[in-house]
DOTOR-42259 format. One record per residue (C-alpha): residue in one letter; y negated, x negated, z. Coordinates in steps of 0.02 Angstrom, whole numbers, plus 50000, padded with zeros to 5 digits. Each point is the difference from the previous one (the first is absolute). Layout:
<nodes>
AYXZ ...
</nodes>
This chain:
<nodes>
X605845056253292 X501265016049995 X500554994150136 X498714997350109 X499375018549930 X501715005750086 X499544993750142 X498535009550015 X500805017049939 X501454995550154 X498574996150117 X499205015349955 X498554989650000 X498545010549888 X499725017949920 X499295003749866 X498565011749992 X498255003049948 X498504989950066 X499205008050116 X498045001849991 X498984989350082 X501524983749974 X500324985649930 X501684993149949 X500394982450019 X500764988849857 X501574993950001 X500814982849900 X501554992349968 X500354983650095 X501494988749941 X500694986550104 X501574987749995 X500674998450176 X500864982950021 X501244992650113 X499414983750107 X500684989749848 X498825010249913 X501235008049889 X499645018349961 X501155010250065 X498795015749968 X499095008749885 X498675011550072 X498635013549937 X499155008850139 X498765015449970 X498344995150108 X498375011650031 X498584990849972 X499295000150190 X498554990149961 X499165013749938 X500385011850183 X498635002850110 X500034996550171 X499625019150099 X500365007649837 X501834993749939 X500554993150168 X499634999650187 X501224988850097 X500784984249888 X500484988050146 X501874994850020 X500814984850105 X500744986149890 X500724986350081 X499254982250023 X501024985349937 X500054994350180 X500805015150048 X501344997149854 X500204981850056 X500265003950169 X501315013749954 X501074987149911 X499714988450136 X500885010650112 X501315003349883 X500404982850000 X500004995850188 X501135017650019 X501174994349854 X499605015949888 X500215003149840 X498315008749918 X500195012849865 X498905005949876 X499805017849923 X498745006849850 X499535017250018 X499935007649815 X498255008049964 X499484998250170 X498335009049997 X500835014149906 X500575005750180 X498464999750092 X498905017350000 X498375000949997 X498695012150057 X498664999749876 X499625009449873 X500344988049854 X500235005249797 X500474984949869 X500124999449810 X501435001749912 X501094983549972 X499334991349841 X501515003449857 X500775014250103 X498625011149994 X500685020149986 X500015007149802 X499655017350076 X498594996050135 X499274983449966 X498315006050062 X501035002750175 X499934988150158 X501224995450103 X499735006250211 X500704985850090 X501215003950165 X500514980950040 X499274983950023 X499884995049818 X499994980749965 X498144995349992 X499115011850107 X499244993850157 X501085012150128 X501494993149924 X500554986650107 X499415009850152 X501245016149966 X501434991349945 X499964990050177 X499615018950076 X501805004049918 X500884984350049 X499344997450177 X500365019450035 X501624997749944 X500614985850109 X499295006950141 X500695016649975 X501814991049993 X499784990250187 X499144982649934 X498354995450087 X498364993049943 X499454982450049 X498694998650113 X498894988949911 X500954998449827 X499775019949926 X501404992949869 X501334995650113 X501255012650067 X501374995550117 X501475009950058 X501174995050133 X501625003050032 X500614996050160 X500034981250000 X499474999249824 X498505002049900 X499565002249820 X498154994449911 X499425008049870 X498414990649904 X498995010849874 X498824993049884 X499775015649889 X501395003449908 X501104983150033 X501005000550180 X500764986750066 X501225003650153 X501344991950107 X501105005550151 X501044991050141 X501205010549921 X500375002849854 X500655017850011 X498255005750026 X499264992449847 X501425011249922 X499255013150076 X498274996849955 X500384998249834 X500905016549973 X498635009050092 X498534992849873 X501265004949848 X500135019750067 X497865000549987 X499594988349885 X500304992749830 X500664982950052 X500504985849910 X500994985150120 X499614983249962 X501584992550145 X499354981450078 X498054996550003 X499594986549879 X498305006449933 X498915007950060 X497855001949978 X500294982949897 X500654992850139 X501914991749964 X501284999350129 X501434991550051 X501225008250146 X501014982350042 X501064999450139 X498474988250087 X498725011849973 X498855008149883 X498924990649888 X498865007649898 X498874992549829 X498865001349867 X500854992649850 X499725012549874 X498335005550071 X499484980949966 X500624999149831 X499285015149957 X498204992750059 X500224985149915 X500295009549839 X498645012350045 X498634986350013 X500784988649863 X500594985750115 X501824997949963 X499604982549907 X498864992650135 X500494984850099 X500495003350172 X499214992650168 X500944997050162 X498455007950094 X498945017949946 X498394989050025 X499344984549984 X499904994050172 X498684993150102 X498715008549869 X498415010150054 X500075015049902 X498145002649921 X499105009649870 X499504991349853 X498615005949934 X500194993449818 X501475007749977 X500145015649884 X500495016550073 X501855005150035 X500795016749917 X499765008450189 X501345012249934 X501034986549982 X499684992450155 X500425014450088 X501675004849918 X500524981150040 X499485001150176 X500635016050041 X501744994349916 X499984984250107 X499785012150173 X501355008749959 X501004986849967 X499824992750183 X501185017850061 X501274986149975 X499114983349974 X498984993150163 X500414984549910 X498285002749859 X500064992150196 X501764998550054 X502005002249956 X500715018549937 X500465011050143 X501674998950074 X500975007950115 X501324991550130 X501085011350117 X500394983450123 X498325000950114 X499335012050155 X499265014849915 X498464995550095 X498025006349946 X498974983549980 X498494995749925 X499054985449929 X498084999749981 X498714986449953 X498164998449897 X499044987349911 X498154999250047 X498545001849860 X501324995349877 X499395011549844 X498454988549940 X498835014649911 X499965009750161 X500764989650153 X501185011650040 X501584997750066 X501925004449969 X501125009050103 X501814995849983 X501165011250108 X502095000050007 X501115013650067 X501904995350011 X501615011450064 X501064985750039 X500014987149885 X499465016249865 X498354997749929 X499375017549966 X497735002850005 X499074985949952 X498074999049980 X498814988249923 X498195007349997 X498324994250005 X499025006150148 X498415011449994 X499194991150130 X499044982349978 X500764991750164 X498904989550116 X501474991150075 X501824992149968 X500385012750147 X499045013149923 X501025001049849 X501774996550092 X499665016550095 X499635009249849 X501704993749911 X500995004450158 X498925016650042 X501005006949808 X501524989750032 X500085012850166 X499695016749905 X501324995449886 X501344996050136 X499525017650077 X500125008749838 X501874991049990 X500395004150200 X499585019549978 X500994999549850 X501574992150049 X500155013150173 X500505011149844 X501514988549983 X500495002150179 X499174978650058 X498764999550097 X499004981749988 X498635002050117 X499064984050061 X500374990349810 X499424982650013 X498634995849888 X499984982649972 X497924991149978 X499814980849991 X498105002050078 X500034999950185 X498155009050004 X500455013549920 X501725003650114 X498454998550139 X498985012549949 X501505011849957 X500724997250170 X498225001150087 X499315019150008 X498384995050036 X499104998449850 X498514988950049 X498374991549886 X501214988849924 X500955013349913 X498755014249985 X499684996049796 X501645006349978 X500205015249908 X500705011150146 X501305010849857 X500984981950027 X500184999350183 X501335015650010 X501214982650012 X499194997550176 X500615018150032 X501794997549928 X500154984050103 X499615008950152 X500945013649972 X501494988649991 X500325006449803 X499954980549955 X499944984450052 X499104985049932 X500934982350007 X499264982049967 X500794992549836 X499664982249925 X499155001949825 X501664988749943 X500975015250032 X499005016049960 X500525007049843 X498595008749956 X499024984749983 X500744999249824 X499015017749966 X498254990150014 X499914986749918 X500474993849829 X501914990750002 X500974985749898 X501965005349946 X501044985549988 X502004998549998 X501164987050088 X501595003349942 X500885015549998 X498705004650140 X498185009649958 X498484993450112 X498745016449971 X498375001450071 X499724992550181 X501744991949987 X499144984249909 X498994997650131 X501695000650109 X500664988649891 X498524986650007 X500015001650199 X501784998550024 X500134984549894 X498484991950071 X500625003250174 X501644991249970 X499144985549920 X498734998650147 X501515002950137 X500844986449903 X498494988050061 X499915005050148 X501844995050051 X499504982049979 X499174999150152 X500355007350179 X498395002450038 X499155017250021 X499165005049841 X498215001050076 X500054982450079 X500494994049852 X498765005449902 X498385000950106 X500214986050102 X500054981449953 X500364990350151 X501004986549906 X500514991949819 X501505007450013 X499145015150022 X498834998849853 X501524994149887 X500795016950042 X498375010149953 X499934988349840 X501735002549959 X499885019250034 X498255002649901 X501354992549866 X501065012249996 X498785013250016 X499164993749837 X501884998749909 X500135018450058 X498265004249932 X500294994749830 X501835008249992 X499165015850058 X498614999249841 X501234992049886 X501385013850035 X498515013350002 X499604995049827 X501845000549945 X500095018650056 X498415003749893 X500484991749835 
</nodes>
């Protein structure tokens, strides 16, 4: 606590003076805190002075509160690019961030509970900088920051307000701010030298070397990429909602189950609910695998912009609405995912295909714009649909009777196509990916190898293809006239002896399906 009152006296922070008439001072508390390590060891022990900004009034206490923060898209897609450019990230913690920002308000506060002034304790405290819990806060101290890089030859992103990039030459550095973390990496390592003795001269700074945590996110820098996880975020969960004892399941959901309300059943804690849910979201920053397997990163693939998109139809049973399941890969790097139920009641298989690939396309222009801040350019990304209908009406401008119940907000894709920003390419259901974002999914392991999501179905198929090729090889015939036509008994034997195998494969099918399930 002295300590953190140094700060403030350094910072030159507050004055003390008289209340002026007509004000009202704002409370302040004490807030203690353990930071921990990603093996959730502390390695910290914090107590911050915070204004109680709950009580400001908007027009009154503050005017402008908005500052950028960056998505977790943005963050995979910066270590995505570390990976396929071989850099190491770093990670620096700016030391009472907000501390540095200034804000233009006229703002008084209470005195700190326990530190309150013998000689003027009916005094209040005018406050110069961003203290921690006011509303301008967040918004000054990226004022100070941003101004500062920019001042010393870095330039803002286009789209990403939290990414600055210098270049040097052939080189480049990245610099990533979410608040008062930074993560950063160079072709060269001189300039993240550089960068780090330039945030020491204006700020507080304390370096952290190699990213491995960061925003509860833990990651590995391997020599074959970056891989980033959850594992102390899920155990933390787990302990959170009291489910360290329960049994596991291979699969999040029973599958093949209609989820519907049952109306005997007594209320949940909605508080609970919520905390639960909102846990789970965050949990897929690293998990598509609540649908599929944890992110990783390979450097060995074309650093190419591709996406994946696909819907159910009617598949939610209170409301027969659909889900949208969208990929977005750099290479072989999974970075945005999306699995949302749609607003719209679709009239059509087609309908709600378009729909899915309509947001599949304003995320892979969110992610083009973004990476011409990273010097690529990936115009014309393939989106990849398994409906043929909807790839027709997105390559077909004219939008005739058959398409007019469309919401028009989704036909910008029609625009993007034409203006050659993407392209949309024919994919078998087998092999779109995002199929496993719609529909409930078995787990099952063979071997050392993991079968997630759609892969079971991959499974299934490729076994029952080699046991039906297998049958076919007994004859030289063409498969149709073997089949459909009976123009002999040597014929019909063959059918016979094929509608044999075909119910061996059958029961294999059911009888492995229910070995997977038990």
């Amino acid at each position: 606590m002295q300590e953190e009152l140094l700060q403030f006296k350094l910072q030159k922070v507050w004055t003390l003076v008289d209340l002026p008439k007509g004000k009202r001072a704002i409370g302040t508390k004490w807030v203690y805190r353990n930071k921990k390590d990603e093996r959730g060891i502390v390695v910290r022990n914090k107590a911050r002075l915070v204004a109680q900004g709950y009580t400001q009034e908007e027009g009154i206490d503050y005017d402008e509160v908005f500052a950028p923060v960056a998505r977790i898209e943005a963050i995979r897609l910066f270590l995505a690019y570390a990976s396929f450019m071989g850099l190491i990230v770093y990670q620096m913690d700016v030391k009472s961030a907000f501390l540095y920002g200034t804000i233009e308000e006229e703002v008084y506060v209470c005195q700190p509970p326990g530190f309150e002034d013998p000689q003027f304790p009916d005094k209040v405290y005018k406050v110069e900088k961003a203290l921690y819990g006011l509303h301008q806060a967040p918004r000054a101290w990226y004022e100070t920051l941003s101004t500062y890089l920019l001042e010393n030859g870095y330039r803002r992103g286009t789209i990403d307000k939290t990414l600055f990039i210098k270049k040097d030459r052939g080189d480049i550095l990245l610099v990533q701010v979410y608040v008062d973390d930074i993560i950063f990496g160079s072709t060269k390592k001189s300039l993240c030298v550089e960068f780090e003795q330039m945030m020491h001269k204006r700020f507080q700074m304390s370096s952290i070397g190699e990213l491995t945590f960061f925003l509860g996110l833990q990651v590995q820098q391997k020599e074959d990429g970056i891989f980033i996880s959850q594992d102390k975020y899920v155990a933390d969960i787990l302990k959170k909602f009291d489910f360290t004892t329960v049994k596991a399941a291979s699969t999040p959901i029973e599958t093949n189950k209609a989820l519907l309300k049952d109306e005997e059943a007594e209320d949940v804690d909605v508080h609970l609910y919520r905390s639960m849910i909102g846990s789970l979201m965050y949990l897929t920053a690293s998990r598509p695998d609540i649908m599929f397997a944890v992110c990783a990163c390979a450097r060995d693939s074309p650093f190419d912009l591709e996406a994946f998109s696909n819907s159910d139809y009617a598949g939610a049973s209170l409301d027969r609405k659909s889900t949208t399941g969208g990929y977005q890969f750099l290479g072989k790097r999974l970075i945005s995912w999306q699995c949302k139920k749609q607003t719209i009641v679709a009239n059509s298989t087609t309908e709600a295909e378009y729909v899915a690939a309509a947001n599949c396309c304003g995320k892979v222009l969110w992610i083009q714009n973004q990476m011409l801040d990273y010097g690529f350019n990936f115009m014309n990304t393939k989106i990849h649909i398994n409906n043929e209908s909807t790839i027709c009406i997105v390559k077909n401008p004219v939008f005739h009777s058959k398409t007019k119940h469309i919401e028009i907000r989704h036909h910008f894709i029609s625009d993007s196509y034409e203006k050659k920003l993407i392209q949309v390419i024919k994919i078998h259901t087998d092999h779109n990916v995002a199929d496993l974002l719609t529909k409930m999914r078995l787990s099952i392991r063979s071997g050392k190898t993991e079968w997630k999501g759609c892969h079971y179905c991959f499974l299934l198929r490729s076994r029952a293809g080699q046991w039906f090729e297998a049958a076919s090889k007994q004859s030289n015939d063409p498969p149709l006239s073997r089949v459909n036509t009976l123009g002999s008994r040597e014929d019909s034997m063959k059918l016979m002896e094929l509608m044999e195998h075909y119910t061996k494969l059958s029961k294999l099918v059911r009888k492995e399906k229910r070995d997977i399930v038990s």
